[in-house]
N, C-alpha and C positions, 0 to 999 in steps of 0.2 A: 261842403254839402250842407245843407240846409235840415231840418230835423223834418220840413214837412216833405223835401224832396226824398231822404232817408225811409221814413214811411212809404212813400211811394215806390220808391224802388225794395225794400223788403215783399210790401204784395207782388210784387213782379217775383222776386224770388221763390215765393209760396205759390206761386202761381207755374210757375217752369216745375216745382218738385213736383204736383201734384199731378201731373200727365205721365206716370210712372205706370199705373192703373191700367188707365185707359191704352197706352201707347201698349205695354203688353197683351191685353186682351185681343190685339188684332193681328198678332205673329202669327203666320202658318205653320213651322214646324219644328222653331226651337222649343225648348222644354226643361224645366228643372236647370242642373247645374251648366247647360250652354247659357241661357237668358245669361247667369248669373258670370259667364265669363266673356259674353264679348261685349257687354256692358260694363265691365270691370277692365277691362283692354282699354275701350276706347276712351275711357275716361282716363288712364294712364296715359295714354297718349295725347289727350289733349293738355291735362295738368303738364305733363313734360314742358308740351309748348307753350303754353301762358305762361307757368312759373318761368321758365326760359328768358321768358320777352321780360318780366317784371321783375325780374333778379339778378338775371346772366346767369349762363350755367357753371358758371366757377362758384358763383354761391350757393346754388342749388345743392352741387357735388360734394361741396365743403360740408354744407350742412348736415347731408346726409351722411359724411363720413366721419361726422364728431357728434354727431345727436347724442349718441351716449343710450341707456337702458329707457329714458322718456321717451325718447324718442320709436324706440321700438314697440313701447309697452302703446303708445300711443297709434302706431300703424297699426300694432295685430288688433284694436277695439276695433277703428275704420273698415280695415279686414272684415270681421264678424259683421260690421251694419249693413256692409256693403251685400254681402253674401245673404246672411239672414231676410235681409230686405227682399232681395229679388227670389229668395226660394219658397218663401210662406205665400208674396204675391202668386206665385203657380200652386200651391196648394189651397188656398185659401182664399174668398173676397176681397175688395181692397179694403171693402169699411172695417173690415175685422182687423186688417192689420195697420191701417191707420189708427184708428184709436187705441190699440195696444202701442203704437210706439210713440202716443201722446203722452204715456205715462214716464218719457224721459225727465222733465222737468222736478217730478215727487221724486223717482229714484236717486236723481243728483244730488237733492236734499238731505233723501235717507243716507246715501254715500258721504258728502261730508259732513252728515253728526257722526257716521257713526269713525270714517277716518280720519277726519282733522279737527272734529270734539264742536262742530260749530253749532252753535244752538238754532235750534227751529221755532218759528210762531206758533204762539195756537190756530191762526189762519192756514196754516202748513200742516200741523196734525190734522185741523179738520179735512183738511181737502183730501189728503194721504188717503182719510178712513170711507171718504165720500165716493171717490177716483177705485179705490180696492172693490168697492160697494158695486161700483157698476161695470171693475170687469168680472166679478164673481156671475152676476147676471149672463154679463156673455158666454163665461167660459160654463156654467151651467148650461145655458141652453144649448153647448156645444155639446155636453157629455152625454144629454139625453137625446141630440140628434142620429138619424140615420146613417150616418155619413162623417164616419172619425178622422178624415182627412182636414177637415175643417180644423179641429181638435189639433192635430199637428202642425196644421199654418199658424194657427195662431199662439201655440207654443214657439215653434222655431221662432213668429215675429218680437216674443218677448226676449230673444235676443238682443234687439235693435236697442232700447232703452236699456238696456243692462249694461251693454258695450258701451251705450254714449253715457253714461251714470260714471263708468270708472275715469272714461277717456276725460271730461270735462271734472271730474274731482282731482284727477293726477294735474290738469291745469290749472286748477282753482292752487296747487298746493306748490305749483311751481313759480306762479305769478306772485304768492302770499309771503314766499320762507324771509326770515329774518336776515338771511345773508345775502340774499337774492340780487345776483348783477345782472348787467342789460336781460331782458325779456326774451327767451327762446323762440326761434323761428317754430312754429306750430304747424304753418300749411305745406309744409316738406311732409308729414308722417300723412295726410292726406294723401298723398301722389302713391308714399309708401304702403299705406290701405290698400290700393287699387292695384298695385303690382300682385301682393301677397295674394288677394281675392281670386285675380284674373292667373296667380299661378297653382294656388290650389284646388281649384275652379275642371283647368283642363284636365287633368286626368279623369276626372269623373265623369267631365262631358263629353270625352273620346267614345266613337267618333264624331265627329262636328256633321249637322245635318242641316243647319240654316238654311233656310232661300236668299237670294240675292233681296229677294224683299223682306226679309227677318234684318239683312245685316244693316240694313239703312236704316231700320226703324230703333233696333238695339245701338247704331252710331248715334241717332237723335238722344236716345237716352244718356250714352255715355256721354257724347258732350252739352246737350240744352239743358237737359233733367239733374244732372247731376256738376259738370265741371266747374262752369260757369257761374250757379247760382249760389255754389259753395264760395264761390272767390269773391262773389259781391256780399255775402250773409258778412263776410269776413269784415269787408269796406264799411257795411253797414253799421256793426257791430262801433264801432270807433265813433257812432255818433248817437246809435239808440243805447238805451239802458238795457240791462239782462230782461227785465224783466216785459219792457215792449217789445226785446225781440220773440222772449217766449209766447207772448201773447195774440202777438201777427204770425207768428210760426203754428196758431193753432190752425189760421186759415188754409192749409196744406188740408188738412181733414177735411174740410169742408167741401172744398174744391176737388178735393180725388173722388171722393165719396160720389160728390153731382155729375163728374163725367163718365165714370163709366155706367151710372146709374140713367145720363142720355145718351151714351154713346155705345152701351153695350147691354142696354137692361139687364145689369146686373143689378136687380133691386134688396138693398138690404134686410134683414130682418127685423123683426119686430125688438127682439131680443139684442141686437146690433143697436138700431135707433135709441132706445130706451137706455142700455150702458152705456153708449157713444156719448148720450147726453148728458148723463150724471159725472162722465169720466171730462168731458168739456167745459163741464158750468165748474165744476172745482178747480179747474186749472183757469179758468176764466176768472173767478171770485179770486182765485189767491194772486195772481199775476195783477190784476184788477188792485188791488187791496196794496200790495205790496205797491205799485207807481204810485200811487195815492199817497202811500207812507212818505215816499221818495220825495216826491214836489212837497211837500207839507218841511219836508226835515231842509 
């Protein structure tokens, strides 16, 4: 694969995450913790069968039968994105929860200084104090709004970057160690996320009340939104640098934001737009800054 065809297919990627939003706002009667389990099902079931087809299931089974404590530490973060993601969406806007789970990028950072001792740019402080600066803006005007549900989506969505902060630091430290043999299968604890979600999921969402048109639109989700364009970020990954996949991965915000914003006027706030932007341009400059470093070295 080519780096420009790579590019292209990552916006294809950010493009499939970002109908998440949109594709929600138009369910008639799931709600809360069902969203969050039959999109967590169908995405198990479709990982089964792609990893399937691209491993055989003798590797698959193997892998998951010797992963070891990474492995599970690594499923239960996937777990929380998964869940966190789809519950703050039913609580909250999507733009609110899109740009809170932009701040994955800053907290990986914060994560490995503060666990594996690695040093930060001053490009990286700045952004950190820039990115904090505009969701203080947000989570302000939540505390002063009418409507503390808001308040809690956007809480629960600070999940999502938290979970992916530990999950991609425990990778950073598996990939780095000094005795470190062959490279550990990763997209097994994925598959394993989606089990765990989709089984802690049902109890809460008993009883099940979907329409036959909730369950098609929550299968689009689990397998378009989610299976797929996880296994290609994956493929991608092997040809873009960390730092242009962070950078095309902002385009998810963008694109969640403008559909449901045409396709559901769900129009953001003022206070939304304005942190969205402070919290985008510092993850933009530093991911910016950082390629720049990259092609120069």
């Amino acid at each position: 694969m080519s780096h420009r065809q790579a590019v292209a297919l990552m916006i294809c990627v950010t493009l499939m995450w970002s109908i998440a939003g949109i594709v929600t706002r138009h369910l008639e009667s799931a709600r809360g913790f069902e969203v969050t389990f039959w999109r967590s099902l169908f995405n198990a079931l479709a990982l089964t069968v792609l990893l399937g087809v691209l491993q055989g299931p003798a590797r698959l089974w193997r892998t998951l039968r010797t992963g070891g404590m990474p492995l599970w530490v690594s499923g239960a973060c996937w777990c929380v994105m998964y869940t966190a993601f789809m519950l703050a969406i039913t609580l909250t806007t999507v733009a609110n929860v899109l740009v809170t789970m932009a701040l994955a990028p800053l907290f990986t950072a914060l994560g490995a200084r503060l666990a594996l001792g690695h040093r930060l740019a001053l490009r990286t402080w700045a952004a950190i104090v820039v990115a904090g600066a505009g969701i203080a803006w947000m989570y302000g005007a939540e505390l002063s709004a009418a409507e503390p549900r808001h308040l809690l989506g956007t809480a629960v969505a600070l999940c999502v970057p938290v979970a992916a902060a530990v999950n991609w630091t425990l990778l950073q430290h598996l990939y780095r160690r000094p005795d470190a043999g062959p490279p550990p299968d990763m997209l097994a604890p994925v598959l394993l996320g989606a089990v765990l979600s989709a089984a802690l999921a049902l109890p809460l969402a008993w009883p099940l009340g979907a329409s036959a048109h909730d369950l098609q639109l929550l299968g689009l989700l689990g397998v378009v939104q989610l299976a797929i364009p996880c296994l290609l970020a994956v493929r991608v990954a092997r040809v873009l640098s960390a730092p242009e996949v962070s950078l095309l991965g902002l385009l998810e915000v963008v694109f969640g934001v403008l559909w449901v914003w045409l396709g559901s006027d769900e129009q953001p706030s003022a206070a939304v737009l304005g942190g969205g932007a402070l919290v985008l341009a510092a993850l933009a400059a530093n991911e910016a800054l950082a390629l720049r470093r990259r092609a120069a070295a």
